[in-house]
Residue frames as qw, qx, qy, qz and C-alpha x, y, z in Angstrom:
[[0.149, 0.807, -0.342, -0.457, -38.73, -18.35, -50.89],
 [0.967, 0.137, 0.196, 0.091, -37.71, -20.50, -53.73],
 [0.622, -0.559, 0.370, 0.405, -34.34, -21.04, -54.51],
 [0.624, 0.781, -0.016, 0.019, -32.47, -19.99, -57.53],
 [0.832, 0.098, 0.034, 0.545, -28.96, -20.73, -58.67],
 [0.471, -0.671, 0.074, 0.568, -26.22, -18.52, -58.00],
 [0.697, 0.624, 0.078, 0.345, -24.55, -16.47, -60.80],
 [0.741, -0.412, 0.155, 0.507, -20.91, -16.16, -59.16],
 [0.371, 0.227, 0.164, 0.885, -19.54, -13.91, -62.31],
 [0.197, -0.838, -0.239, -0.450, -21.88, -11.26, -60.53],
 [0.316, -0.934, 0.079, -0.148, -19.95, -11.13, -57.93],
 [0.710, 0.137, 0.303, 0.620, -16.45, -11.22, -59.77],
 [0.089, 0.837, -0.249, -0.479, -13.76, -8.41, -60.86],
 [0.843, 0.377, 0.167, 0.347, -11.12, -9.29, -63.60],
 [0.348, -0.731, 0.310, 0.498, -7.83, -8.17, -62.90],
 [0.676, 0.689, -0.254, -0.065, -6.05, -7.63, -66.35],
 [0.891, 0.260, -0.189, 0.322, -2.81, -9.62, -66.72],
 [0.305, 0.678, -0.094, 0.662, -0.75, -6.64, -66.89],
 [0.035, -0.593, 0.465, -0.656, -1.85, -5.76, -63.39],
 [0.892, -0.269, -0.174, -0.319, -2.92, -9.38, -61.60],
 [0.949, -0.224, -0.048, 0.218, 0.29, -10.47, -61.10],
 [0.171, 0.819, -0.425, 0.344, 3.50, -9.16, -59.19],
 [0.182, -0.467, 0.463, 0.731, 6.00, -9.75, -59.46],
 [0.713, 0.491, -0.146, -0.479, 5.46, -9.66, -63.47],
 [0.852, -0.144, 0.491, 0.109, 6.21, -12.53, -64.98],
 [0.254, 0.907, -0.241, -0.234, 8.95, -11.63, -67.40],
 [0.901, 0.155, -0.170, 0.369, 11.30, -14.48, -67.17],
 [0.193, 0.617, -0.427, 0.633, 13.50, -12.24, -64.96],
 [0.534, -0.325, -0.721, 0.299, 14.66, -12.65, -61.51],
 [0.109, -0.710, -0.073, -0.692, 12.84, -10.55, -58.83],
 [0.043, -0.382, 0.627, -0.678, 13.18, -9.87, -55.08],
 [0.570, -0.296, -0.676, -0.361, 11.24, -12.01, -52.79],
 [0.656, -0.736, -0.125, 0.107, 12.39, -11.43, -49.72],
 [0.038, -0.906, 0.409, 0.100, 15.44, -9.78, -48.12],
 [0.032, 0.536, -0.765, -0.356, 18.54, -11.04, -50.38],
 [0.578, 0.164, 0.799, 0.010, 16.23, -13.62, -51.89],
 [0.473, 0.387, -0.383, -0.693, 15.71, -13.66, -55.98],
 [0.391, 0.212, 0.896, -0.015, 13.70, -16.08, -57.73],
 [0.265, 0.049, -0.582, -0.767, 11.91, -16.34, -61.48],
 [0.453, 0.305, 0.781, -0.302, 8.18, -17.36, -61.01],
 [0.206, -0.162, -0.770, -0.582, 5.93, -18.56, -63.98],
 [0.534, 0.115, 0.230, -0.806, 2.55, -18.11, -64.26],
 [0.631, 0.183, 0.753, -0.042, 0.18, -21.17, -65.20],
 [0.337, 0.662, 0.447, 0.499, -1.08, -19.39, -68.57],
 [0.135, -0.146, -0.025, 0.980, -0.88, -15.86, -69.11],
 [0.265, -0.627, -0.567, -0.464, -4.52, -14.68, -68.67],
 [0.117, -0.642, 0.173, -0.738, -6.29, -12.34, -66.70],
 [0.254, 0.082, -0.757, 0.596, -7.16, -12.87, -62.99],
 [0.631, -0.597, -0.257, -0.423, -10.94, -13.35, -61.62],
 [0.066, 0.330, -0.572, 0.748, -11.38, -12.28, -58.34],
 [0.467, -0.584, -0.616, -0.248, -14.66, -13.67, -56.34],
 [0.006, 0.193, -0.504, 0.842, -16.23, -11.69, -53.17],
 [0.049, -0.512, -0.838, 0.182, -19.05, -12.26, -51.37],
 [0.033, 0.815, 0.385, 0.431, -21.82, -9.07, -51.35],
 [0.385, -0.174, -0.359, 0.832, -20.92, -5.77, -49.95],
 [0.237, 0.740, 0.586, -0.228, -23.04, -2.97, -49.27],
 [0.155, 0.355, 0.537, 0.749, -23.87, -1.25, -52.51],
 [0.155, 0.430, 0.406, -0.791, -26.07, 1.97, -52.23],
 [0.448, 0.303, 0.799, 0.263, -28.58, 1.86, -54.46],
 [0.204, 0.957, 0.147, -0.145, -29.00, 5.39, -55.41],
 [0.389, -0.416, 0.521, 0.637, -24.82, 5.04, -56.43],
 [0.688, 0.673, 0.210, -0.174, -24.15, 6.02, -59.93],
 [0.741, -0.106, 0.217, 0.626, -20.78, 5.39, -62.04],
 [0.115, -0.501, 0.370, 0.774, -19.14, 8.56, -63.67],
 [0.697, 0.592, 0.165, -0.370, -20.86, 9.19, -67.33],
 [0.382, 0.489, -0.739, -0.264, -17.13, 8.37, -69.03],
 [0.231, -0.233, 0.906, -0.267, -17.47, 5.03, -67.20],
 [0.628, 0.365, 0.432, -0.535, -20.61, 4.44, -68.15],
 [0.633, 0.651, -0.101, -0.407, -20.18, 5.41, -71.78],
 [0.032, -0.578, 0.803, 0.143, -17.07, 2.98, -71.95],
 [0.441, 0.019, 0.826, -0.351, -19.65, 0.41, -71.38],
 [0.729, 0.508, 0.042, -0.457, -22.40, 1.17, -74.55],
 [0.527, -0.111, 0.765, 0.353, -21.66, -1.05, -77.08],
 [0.249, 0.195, -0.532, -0.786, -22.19, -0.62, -81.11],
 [0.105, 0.412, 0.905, 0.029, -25.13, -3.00, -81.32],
 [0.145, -0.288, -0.309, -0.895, -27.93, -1.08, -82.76],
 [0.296, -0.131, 0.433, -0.841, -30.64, -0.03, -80.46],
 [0.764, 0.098, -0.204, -0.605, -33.33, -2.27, -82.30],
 [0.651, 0.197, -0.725, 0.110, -31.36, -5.14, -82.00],
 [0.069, 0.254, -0.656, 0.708, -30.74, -4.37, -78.10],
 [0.709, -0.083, 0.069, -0.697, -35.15, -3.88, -77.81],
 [0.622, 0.397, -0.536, -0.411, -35.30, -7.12, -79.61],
 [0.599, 0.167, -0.765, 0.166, -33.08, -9.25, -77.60],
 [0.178, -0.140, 0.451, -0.863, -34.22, -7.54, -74.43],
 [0.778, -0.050, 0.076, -0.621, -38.07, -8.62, -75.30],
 [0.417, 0.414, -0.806, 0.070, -36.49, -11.84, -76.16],
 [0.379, 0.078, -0.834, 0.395, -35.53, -13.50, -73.04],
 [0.357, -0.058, 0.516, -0.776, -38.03, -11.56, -70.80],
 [0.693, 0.116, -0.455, -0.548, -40.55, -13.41, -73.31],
 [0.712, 0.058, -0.699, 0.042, -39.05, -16.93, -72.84],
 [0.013, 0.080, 0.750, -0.656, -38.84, -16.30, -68.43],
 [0.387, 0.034, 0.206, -0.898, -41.94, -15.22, -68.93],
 [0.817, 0.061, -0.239, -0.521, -43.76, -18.29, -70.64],
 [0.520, 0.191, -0.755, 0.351, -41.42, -20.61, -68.79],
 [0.000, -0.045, 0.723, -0.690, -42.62, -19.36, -65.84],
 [0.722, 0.056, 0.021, -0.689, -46.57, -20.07, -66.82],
 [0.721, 0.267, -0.637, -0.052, -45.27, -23.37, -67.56],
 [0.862, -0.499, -0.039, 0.078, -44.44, -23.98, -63.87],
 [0.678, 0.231, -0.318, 0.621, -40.60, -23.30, -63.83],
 [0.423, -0.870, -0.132, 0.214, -39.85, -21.73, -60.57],
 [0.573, -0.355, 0.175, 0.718, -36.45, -20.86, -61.43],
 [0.115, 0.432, 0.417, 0.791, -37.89, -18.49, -64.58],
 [0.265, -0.835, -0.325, -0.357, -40.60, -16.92, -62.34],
 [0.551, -0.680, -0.078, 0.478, -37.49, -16.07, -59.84],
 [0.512, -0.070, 0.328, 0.791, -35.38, -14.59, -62.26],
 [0.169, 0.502, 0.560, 0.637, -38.35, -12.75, -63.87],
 [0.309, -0.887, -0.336, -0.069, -39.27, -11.29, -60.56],
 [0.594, -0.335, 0.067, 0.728, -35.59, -10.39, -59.92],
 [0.249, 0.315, 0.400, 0.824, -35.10, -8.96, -63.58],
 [0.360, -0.690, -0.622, 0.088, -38.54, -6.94, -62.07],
 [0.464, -0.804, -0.226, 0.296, -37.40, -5.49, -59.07],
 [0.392, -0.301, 0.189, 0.849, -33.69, -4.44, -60.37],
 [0.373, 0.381, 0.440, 0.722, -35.60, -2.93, -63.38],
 [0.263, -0.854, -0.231, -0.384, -38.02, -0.66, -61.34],
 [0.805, -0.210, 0.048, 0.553, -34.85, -0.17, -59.15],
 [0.484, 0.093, 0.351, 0.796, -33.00, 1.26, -61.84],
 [0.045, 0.699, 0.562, 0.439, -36.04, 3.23, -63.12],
 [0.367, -0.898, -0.224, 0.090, -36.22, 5.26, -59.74],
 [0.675, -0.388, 0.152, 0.609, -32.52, 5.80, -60.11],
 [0.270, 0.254, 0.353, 0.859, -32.63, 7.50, -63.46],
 [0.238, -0.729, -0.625, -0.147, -35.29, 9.27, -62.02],
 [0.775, -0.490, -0.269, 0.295, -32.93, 10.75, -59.93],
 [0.369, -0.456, 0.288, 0.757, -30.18, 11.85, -61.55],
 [0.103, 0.114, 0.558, 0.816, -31.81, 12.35, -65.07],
 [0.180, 0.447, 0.620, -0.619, -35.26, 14.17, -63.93],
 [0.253, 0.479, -0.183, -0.820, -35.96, 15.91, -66.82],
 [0.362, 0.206, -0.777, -0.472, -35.69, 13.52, -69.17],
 [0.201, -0.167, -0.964, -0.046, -37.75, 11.21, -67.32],
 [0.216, 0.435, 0.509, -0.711, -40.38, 13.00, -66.88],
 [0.487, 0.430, -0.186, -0.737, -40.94, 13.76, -70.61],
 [0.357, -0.056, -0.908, -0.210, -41.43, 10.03, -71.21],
 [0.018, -0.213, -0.829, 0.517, -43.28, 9.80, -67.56],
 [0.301, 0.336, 0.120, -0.884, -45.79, 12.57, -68.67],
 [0.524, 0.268, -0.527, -0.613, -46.71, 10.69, -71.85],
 [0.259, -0.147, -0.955, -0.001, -48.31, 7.34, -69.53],
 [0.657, -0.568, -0.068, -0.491, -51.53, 7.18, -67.61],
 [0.741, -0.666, 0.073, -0.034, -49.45, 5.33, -64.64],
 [0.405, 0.691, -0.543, 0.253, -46.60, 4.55, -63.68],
 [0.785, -0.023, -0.598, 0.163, -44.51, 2.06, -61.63],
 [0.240, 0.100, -0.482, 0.837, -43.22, 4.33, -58.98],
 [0.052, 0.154, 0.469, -0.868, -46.08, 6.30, -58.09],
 [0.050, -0.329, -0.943, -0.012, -49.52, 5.68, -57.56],
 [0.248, -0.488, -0.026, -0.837, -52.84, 7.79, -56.94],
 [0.317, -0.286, 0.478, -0.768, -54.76, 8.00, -53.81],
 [0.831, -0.048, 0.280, -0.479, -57.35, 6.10, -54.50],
 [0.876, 0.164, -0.447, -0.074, -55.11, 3.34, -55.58],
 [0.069, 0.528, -0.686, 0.497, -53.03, 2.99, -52.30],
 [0.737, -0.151, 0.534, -0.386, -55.63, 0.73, -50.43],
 [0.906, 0.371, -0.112, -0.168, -55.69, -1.49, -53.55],
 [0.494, 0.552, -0.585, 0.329, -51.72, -1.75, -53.29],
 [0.521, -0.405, 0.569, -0.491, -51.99, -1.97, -49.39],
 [0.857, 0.071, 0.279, -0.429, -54.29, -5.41, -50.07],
 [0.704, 0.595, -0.385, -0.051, -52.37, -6.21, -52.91],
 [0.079, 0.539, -0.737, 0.401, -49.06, -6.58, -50.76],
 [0.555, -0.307, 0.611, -0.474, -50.70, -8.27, -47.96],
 [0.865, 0.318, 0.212, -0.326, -52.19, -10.92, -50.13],
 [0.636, 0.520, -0.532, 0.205, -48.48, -11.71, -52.13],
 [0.769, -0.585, 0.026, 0.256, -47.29, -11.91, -48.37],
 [0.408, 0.789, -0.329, 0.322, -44.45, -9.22, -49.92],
 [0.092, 0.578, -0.649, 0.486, -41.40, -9.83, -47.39],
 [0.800, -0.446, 0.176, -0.361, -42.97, -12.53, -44.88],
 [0.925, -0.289, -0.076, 0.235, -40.15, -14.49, -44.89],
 [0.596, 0.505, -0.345, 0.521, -37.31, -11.82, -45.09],
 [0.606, -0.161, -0.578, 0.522, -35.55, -11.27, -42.35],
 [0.075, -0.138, -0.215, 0.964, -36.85, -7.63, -41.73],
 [0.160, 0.515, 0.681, -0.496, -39.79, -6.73, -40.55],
 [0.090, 0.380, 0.639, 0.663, -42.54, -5.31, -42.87],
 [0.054, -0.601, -0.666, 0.437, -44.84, -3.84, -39.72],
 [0.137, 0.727, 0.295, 0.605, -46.64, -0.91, -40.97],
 [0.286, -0.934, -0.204, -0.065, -46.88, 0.65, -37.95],
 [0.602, -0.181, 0.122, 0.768, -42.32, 0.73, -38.14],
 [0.295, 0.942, 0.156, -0.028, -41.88, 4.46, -38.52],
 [0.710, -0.258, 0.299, 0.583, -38.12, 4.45, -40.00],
 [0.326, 0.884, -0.023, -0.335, -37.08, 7.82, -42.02],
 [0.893, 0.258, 0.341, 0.141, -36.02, 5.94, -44.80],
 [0.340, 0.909, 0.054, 0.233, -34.36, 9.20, -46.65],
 [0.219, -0.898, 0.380, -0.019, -32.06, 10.07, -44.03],
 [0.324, 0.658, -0.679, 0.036, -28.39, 8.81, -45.00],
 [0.036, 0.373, -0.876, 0.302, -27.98, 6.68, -42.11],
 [0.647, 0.178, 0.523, -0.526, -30.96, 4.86, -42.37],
 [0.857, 0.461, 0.030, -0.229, -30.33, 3.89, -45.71],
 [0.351, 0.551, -0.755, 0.052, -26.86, 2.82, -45.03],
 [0.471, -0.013, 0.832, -0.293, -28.36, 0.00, -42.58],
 [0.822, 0.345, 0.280, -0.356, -30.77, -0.81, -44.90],
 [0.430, 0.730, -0.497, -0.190, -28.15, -1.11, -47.48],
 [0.009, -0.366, 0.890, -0.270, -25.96, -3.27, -45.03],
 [0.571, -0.129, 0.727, -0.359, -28.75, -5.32, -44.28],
 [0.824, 0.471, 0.035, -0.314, -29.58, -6.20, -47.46],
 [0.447, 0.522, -0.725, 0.052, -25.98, -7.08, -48.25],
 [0.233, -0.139, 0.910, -0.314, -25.75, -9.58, -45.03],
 [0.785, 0.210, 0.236, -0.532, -29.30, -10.86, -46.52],
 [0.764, 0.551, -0.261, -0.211, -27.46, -11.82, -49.70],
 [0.075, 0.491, -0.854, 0.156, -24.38, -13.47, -48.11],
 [0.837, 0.022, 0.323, -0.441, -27.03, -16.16, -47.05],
 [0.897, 0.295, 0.286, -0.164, -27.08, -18.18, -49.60],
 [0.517, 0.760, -0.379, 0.106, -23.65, -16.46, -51.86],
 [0.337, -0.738, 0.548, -0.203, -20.81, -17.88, -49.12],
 [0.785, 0.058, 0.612, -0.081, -21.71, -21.31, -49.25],
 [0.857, 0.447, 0.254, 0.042, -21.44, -21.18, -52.87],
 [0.220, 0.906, -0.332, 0.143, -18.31, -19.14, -52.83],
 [0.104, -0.671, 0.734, 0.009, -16.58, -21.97, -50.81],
 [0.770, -0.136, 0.622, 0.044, -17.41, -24.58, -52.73],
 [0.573, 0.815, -0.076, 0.049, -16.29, -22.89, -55.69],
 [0.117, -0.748, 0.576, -0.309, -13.05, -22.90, -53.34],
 [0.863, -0.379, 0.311, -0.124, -13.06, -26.36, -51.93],
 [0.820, 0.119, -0.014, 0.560, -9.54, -28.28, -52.12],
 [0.297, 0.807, -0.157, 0.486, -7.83, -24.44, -52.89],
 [0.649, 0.037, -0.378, 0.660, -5.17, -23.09, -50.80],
 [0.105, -0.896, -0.266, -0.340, -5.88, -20.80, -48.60],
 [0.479, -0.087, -0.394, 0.780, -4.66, -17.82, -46.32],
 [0.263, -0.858, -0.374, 0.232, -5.35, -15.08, -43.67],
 [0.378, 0.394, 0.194, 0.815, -5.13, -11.91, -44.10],
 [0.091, -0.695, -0.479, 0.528, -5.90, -8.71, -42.21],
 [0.119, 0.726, 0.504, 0.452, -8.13, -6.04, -43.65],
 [0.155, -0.251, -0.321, 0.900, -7.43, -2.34, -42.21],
 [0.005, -0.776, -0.629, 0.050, -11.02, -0.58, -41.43],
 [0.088, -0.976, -0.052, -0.193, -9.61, 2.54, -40.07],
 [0.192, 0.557, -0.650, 0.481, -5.90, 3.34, -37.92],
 [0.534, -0.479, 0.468, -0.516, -7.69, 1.31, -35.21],
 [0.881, 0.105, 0.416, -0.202, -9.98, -1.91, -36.59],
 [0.282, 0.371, -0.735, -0.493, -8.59, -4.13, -38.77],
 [0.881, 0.054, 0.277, -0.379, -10.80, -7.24, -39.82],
 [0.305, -0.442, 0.827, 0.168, -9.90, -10.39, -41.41],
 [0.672, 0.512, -0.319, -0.430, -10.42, -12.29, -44.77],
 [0.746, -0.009, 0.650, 0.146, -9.76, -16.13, -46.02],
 [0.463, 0.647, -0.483, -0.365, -8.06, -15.92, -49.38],
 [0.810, 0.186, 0.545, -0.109, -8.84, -19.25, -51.37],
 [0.043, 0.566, -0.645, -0.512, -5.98, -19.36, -54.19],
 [0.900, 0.340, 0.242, -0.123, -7.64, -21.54, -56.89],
 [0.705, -0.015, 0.598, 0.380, -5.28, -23.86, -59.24],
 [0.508, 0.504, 0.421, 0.557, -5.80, -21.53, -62.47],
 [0.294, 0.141, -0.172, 0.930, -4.61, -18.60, -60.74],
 [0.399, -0.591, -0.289, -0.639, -8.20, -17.02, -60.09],
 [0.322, 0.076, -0.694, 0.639, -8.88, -16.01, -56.29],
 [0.464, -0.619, -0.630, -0.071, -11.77, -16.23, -53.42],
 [0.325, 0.152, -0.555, 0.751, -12.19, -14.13, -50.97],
 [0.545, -0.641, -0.531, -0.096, -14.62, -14.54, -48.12],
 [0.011, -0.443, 0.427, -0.788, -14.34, -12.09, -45.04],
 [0.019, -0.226, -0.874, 0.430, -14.95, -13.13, -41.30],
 [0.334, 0.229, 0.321, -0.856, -18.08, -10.73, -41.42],
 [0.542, 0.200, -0.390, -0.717, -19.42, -12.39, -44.72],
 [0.514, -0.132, -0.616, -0.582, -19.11, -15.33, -43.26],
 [0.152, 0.113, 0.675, -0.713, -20.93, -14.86, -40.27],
 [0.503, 0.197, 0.059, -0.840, -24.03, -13.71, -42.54],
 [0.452, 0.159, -0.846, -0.236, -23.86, -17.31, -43.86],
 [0.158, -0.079, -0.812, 0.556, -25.07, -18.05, -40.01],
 [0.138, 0.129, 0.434, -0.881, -27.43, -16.12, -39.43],
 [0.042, -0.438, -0.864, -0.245, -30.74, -17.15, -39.27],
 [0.290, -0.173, -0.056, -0.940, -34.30, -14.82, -39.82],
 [0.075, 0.882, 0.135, 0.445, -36.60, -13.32, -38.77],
 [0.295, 0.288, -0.508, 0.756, -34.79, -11.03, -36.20],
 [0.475, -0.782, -0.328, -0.234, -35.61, -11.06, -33.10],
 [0.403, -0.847, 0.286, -0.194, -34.15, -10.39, -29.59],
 [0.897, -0.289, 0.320, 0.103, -32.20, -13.76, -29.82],
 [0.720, 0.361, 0.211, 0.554, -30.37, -12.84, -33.13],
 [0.207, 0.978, -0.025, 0.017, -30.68, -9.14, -33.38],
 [0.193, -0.883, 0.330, 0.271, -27.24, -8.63, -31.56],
 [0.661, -0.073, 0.580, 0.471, -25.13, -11.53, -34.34],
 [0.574, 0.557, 0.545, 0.251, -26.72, -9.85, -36.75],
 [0.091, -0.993, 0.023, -0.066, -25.64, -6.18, -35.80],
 [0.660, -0.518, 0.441, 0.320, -22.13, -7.75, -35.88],
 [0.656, 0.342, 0.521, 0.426, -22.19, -8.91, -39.01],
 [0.148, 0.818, 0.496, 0.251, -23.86, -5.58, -40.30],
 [0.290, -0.919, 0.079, 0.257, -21.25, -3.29, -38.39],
 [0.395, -0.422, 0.564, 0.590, -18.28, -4.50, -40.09],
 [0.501, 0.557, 0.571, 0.336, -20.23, -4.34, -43.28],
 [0.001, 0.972, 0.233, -0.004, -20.73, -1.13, -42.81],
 [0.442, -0.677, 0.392, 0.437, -17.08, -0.30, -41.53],
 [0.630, 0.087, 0.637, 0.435, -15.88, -1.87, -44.76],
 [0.365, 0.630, 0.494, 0.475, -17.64, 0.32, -47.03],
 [0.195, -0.959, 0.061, 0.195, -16.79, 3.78, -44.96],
 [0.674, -0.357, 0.507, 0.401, -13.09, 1.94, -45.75],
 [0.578, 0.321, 0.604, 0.444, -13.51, 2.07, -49.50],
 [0.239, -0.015, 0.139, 0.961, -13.69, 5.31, -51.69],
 [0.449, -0.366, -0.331, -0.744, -17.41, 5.50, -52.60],
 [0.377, -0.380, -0.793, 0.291, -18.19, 5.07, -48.70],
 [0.063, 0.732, 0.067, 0.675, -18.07, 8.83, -48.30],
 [0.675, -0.341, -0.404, 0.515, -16.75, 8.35, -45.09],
 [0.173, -0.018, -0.186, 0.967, -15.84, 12.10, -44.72],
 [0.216, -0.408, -0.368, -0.807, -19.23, 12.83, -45.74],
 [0.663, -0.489, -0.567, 0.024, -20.78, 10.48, -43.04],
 [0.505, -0.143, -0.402, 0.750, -18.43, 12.32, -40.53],
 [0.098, -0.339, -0.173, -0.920, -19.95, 15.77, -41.66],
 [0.423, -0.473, -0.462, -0.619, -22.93, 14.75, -40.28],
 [0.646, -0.463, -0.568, 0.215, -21.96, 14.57, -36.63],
 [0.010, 0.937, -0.170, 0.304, -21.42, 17.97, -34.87],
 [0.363, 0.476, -0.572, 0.561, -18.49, 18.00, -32.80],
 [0.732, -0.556, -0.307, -0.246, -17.87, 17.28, -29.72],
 [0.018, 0.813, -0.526, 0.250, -15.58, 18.32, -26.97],
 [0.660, 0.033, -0.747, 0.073, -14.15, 15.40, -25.07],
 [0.554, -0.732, -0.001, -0.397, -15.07, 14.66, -21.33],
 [0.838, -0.207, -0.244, 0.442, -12.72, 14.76, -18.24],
 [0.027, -0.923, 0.176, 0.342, -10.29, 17.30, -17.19],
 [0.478, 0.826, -0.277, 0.107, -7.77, 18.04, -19.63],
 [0.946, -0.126, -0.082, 0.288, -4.64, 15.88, -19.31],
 [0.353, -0.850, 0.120, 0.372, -1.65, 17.39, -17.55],
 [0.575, -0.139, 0.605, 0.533, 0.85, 16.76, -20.93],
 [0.358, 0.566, -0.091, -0.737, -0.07, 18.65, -23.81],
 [0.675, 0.319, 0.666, -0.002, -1.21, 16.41, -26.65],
 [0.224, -0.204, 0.467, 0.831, -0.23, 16.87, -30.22],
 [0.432, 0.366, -0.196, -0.801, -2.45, 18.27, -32.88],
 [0.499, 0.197, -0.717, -0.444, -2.62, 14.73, -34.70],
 [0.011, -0.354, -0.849, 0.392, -3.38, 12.94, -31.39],
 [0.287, 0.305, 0.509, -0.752, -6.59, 15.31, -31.28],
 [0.604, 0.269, -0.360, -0.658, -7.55, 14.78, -35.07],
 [0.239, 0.084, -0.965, 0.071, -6.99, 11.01, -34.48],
 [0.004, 0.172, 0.818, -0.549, -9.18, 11.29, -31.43],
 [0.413, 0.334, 0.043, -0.846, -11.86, 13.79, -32.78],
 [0.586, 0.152, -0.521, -0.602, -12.79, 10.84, -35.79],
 [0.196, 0.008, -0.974, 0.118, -12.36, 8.33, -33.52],
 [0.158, 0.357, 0.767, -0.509, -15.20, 9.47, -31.34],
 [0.399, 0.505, -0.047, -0.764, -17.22, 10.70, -34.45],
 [0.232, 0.279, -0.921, -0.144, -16.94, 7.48, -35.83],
 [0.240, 0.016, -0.939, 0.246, -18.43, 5.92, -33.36],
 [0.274, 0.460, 0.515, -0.670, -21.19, 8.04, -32.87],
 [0.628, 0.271, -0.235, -0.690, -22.19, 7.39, -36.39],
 [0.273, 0.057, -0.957, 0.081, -21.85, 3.85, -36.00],
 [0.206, 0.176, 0.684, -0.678, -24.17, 4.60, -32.71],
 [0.430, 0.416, 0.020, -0.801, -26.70, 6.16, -35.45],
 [0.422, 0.186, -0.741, -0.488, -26.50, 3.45, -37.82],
 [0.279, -0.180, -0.942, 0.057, -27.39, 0.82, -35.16],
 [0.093, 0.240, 0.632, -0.731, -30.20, 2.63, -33.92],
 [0.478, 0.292, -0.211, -0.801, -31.29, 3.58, -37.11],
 [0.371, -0.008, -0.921, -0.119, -30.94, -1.01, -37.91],
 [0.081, 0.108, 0.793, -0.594, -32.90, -1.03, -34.60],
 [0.429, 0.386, 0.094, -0.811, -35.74, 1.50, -35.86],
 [0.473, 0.264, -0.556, -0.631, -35.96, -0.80, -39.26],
 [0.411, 0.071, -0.909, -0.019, -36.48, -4.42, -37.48],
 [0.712, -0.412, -0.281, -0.495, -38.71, -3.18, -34.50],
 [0.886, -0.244, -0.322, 0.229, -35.95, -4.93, -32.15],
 [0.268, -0.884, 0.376, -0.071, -33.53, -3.13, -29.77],
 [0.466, 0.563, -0.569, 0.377, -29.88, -4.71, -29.42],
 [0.664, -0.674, -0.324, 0.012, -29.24, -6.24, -25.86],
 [0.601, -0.372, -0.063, 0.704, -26.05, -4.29, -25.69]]
């Protein structure tokens, strides 16, 4: 695989001012602790980059359409074509030229764009179809009698032969179903922590740092290294991201189970977060009474909802790692 430079403001927020820093810095005095007051000063008054390592991102997610539109800029559309053919131009004769680092980026720029394509597919069907109707082919889908050609095609690029997940044809993994594509999701995020960690703490190196604990759920919490850079901007690397920094490919029986660590608390994390659909994920286990006899104390109502997600939880968890199992061809030894 050839290597290609990080681009660290990809995986950056920007707190505004306004809400990066509390107290505010007002030149007043504010509570710090019990019967402690104290004025704190900010280095400059600017906003507040945040670095993280990758998390898992479904790729069929889509932002709200006001969100979206908040995003268009005034730039006329010609102009947008223009600058767009542009650069793909210059990767593109850079990378006939021998530059590996243009013919990565151009295969990147690629993959996210036919990516993206399948996505608006998705949610905007209509419309893409009257554009889709008006090609003889198309990137997504192929005819019959071109599928051996693509078959040959693949084999011959050696498509995946060094990622860490198998490529066997004969893996029958039902890619569609939810919980199959949240492992795949997660594994693709631990794929990318590889190489992003390492460059996330030495973007950190000298900084101050501290622990912190991350709540998963009312049970798990995980833990996090917060790297306080000198111009107020702030790292943050989680135990799970960097584990994925460790891990080494392809999977087999000797890694599978580090890597199904890593790839569980990914997962936990993003059930944690609003667009995890965590309730949804729950939906999708049926109930289940609990086994034993019935405990001589009566048990409150919130003890049994407590208990009911716990063990529904965990039996989609069960589903995810069976479904990771189904995608690599490798069982777990636990």
């Amino acid at each position: 695989m050839i290597e290609h430079q990080i681009d660290l403001e990809a995986y950056c927020v920007i707190q505004p001012y306004a809400e990066a820093w509390r107290p505010p810095y007002d030149g007043k005095f504010h509570k710090v602790g019990p019967g402690r007051l104290r004025k704190r000063y900010p280095l400059s008054k600017k906003d507040r980059r945040i670095y993280m390592g990758a998390v898992l991102e479904p790729k069929d997610k889509l932002r709200p359409v006001e969100e979206i539109r908040r995003l268009v800029d005034t730039h006329p559309l010609g102009d947008v074509r223009r600058q767009a053919d542009d650069a793909l131009k210059q990767l593109l004769y850079r990378a006939h030229c021998g530059d590996a680092q243009a013919l990565a980026q151009y295969v990147r720029i690629t993959h996210a764009a036919v990516q993206s394509l399948e996505t608006l597919a998705t949610h905007h069907p209509d419309s893409v179809r009257a554009e889709a109707e008006t090609f003889p082919d198309w990137p997504l889908n192929l005819s019959q009698h071109e599928t051996a050609w693509v078959k040959q095609e693949l084999k011959r690029l050696g498509v995946g032969a060094k990622f860490p997940l198998s490529t066997r044809s004969s893996l029958r993994a039902r890619r569609r179903y939810r919980l199959t594509r949240l492992a795949w999701d997660a594994l693709l995020a631990c794929v990318e922590n590889k190489p992003v960690v390492p460059a996330l703490k030495a973007l950190a190196a000298g900084a101050r740092s501290e622990r912190k604990a991350i709540p998963y759920s009312r049970q798990t919490k995980a833990w996090a290294t917060f790297y306080y850079l000198n111009n107020g901007d702030v790292v943050i690397v989680t135990d799970w991201q960097a584990r994925c920094a460790k891990l080494s490919g392809p999977i087999t029986k000797t890694n599978i189970n580090a890597w199904w660590d890593a790839l569980k608390e990914c997962v936990l994390q993003h059930w944690h977060n609003p667009e995890g659909n965590y309730e949804a994920v729950l939906a999708l286990i049926p109930d289940a009474q609990p086994k034993g006899n019935p405990p001589e104390q009566p048990r409150s109502d919130e003890y049994y909802k407590q208990n009911k997600e716990y063990r529904k939880r965990n039996f989609a968890l069960a589903r995810v790692k069976q479904a990771f199992e189904t995608l690599v061809g490798v069982r777990c030894s636990t």
